[in-house]
C-alpha positions in Angstrom: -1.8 18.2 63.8 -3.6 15.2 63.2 -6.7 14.3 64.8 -7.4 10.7 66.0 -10.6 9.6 67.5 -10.6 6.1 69.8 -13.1 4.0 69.9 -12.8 1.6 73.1 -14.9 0.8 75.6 -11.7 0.1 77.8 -10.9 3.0 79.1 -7.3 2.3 80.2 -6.9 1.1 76.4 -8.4 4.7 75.4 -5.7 6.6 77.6 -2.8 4.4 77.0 -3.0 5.6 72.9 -3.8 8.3 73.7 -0.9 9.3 75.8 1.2 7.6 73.2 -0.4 9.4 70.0 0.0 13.1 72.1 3.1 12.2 72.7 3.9 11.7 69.1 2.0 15.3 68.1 -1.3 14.1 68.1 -4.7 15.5 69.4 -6.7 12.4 70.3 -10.6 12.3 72.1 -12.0 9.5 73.0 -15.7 7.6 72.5 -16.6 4.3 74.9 -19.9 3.8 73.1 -20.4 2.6 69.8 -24.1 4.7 69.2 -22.0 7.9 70.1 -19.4 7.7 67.5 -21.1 8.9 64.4 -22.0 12.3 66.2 -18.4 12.3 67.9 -17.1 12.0 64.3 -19.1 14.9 63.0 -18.2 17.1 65.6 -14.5 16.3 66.2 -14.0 15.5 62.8 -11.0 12.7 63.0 -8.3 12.5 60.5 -8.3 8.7 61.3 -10.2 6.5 63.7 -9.4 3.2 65.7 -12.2 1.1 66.2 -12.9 -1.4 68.5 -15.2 -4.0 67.5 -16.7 -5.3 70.8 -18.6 -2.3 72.1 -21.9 -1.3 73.8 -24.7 0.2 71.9 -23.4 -0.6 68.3 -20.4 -2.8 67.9 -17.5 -1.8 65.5 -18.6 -3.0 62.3 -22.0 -1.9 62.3 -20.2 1.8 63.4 -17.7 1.2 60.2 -20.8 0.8 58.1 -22.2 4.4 59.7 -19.1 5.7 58.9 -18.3 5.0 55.4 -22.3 6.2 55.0 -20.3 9.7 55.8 -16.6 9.6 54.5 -13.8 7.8 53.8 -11.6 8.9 56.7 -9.2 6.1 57.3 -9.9 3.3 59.9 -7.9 1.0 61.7 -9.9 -1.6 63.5 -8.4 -3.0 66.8 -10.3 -5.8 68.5 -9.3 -9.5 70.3 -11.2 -11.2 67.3 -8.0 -12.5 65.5 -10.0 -15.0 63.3 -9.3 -14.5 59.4 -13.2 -14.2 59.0 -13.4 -11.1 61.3 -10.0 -9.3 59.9 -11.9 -9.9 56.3 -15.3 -9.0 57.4 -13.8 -5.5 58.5 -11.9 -5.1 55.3 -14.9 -5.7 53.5 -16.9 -2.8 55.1 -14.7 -0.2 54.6 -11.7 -0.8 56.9 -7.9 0.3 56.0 -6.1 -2.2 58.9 -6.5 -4.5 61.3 -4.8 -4.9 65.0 -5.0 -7.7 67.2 -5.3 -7.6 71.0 -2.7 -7.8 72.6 -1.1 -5.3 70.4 2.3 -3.6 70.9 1.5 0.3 70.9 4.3 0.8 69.0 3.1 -1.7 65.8 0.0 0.9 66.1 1.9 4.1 65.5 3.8 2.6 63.0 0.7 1.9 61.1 -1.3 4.8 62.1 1.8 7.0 60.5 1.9 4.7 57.6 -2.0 5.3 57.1 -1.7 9.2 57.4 1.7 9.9 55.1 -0.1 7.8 52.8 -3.6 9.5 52.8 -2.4 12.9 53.5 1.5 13.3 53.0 2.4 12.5 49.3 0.2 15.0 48.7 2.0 18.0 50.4 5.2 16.8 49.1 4.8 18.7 45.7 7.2 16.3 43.6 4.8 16.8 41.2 1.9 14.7 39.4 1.3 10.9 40.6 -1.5 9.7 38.2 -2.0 6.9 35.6 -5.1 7.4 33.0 -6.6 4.4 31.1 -9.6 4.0 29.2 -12.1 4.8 31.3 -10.1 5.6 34.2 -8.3 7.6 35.7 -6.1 7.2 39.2 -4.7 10.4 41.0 -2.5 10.0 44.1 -1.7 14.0 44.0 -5.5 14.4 45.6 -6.5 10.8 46.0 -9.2 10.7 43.2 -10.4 7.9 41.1 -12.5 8.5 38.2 -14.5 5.2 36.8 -16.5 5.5 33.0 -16.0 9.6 33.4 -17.7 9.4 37.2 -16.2 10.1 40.4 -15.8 7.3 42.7 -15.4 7.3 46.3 -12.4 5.0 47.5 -10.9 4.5 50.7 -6.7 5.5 50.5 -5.6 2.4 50.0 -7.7 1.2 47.0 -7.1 4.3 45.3 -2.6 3.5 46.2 -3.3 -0.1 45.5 -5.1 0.4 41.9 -2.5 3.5 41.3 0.3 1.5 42.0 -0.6 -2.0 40.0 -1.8 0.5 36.9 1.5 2.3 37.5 3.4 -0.9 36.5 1.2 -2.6 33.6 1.2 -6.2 33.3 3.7 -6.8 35.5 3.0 -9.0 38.5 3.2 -8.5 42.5 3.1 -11.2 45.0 0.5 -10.2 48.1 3.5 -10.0 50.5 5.2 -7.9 47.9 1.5 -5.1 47.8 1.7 -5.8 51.8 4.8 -4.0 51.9 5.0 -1.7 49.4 1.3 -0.7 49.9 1.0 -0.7 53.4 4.7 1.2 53.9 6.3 -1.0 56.8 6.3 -4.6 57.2 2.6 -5.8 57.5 1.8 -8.5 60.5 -1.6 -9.0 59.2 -2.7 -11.7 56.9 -2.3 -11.5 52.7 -5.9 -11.7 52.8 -6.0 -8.1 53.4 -4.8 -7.4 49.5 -7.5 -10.0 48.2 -10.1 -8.1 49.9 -9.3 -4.7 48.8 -8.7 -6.2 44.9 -12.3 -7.4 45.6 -13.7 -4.2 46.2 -11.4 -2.3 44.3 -12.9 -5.1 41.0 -16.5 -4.0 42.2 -16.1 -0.1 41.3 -14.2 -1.2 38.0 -16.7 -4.1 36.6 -17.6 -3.7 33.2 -15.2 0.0 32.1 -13.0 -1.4 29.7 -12.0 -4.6 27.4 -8.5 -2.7 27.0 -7.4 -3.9 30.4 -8.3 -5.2 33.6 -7.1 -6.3 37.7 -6.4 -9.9 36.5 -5.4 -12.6 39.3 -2.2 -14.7 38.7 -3.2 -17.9 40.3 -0.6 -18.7 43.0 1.4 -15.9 43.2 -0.8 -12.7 43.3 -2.5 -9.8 40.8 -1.4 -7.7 38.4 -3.0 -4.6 36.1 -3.1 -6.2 32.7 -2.9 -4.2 29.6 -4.0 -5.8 26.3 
């Protein structure tokens, strides 16, 4: 059973998921306080949290930032901030997704499922070995490990399912809506800027491995893993 810790400092928000998420086979617990969610975390030790961005006591990206200090459990941030700066912003320090308020509950289980059979299911499936090896890398989605110049490298899900899938298919090129969907598992209502933020960070870990290839941007259409 999957554990889902929700960050709100609505509480009506807080037990409308989660009587929706038990209902659905989940074990939830809720925080209303952003300075009580690390300690929350360590003790109820979420397979996935939703975070709120406007809270009390430390607001939701300063608690991503505490977070990702700890793990890489996936997080889904949910806040009424439906600017592109603040969907980037969270993308950029460590966030998986994004949900605007007002936001149909359903839309959340859909990517809250996504999230989990992505980060936990493909790897219980036992259809054998998902992994691409390159000079200097090395991209496993059977245990969700990427492996930079011979080092471990800590990744968040979907960098490590975005790079596996772009080095699965060299040189060949993918629109953003195109990662949106295949990446993210459902159709995606967030913005394509979500895939340009996760190549960002995903470029960051890789700078300087190789000359053999490289996460190369087709101007206008979108990325691809180019082999030379």
């Amino acid at each position: 059973m999957a554990r889902i810790l929700i960050v709100d400092d609505e509480k009506n928000i807080c037990e409308l998921l989660s009587l929706y998420l038990r209902k659905d086979g989940y074990e939830t617990d809720c925080v209303y306080d952003g300075s009580a969610v690390v300690e929350k975390f360590k003790t109820f030790s979420p397979d996935l949290i939703l975070l709120d961005i406007m809270l009390p006591g430390m607001d939701g990206w300063q608690v991503c930032r505490e977070i990702r200090k700890l793990s890489t459990v996936p997080i889904i941030m949910i806040s009424a901030k439906g600017e592109t700066f603040d969907k980037v912003l969270g993308l950029e320090l460590g966030a998986d997704d994004y949900v605007t308020k007002p936001f149909d509950t359903k839309e959340v289980l859909a990517r809250i499922k996504s999230v989990l059979r992505r980060a936990n299911g493909e790897k219980e499936t036992g259809t054998g070995l998902q992994e691409v090896e390159y000079e200097g890398l090395y991209v496993s989605l059977t245990n969700y490990k990427l492996r930079v110049g011979g080092k471990d490298v800590e990744a968040p899900p979907k960098e490590i399912e975005l790079l596996y899938h772009l080095a699965s298919h060299p040189n060949r090129v993918y629109t953003r809506d195109q990662l949106l969907d295949e990446i993210w598992g459902f159709k995606y209502f967030g913005d394509s800027r979500t895939v340009d933020v996760h190549v960002k960070r995903i470029r960051e870990k890789l700078e300087g491995v190789s000359d053999k290839w490289s996460l190369k941007t087709v101007w206008g259409v979108g990325y691809k893993f180019e082999v030379v």
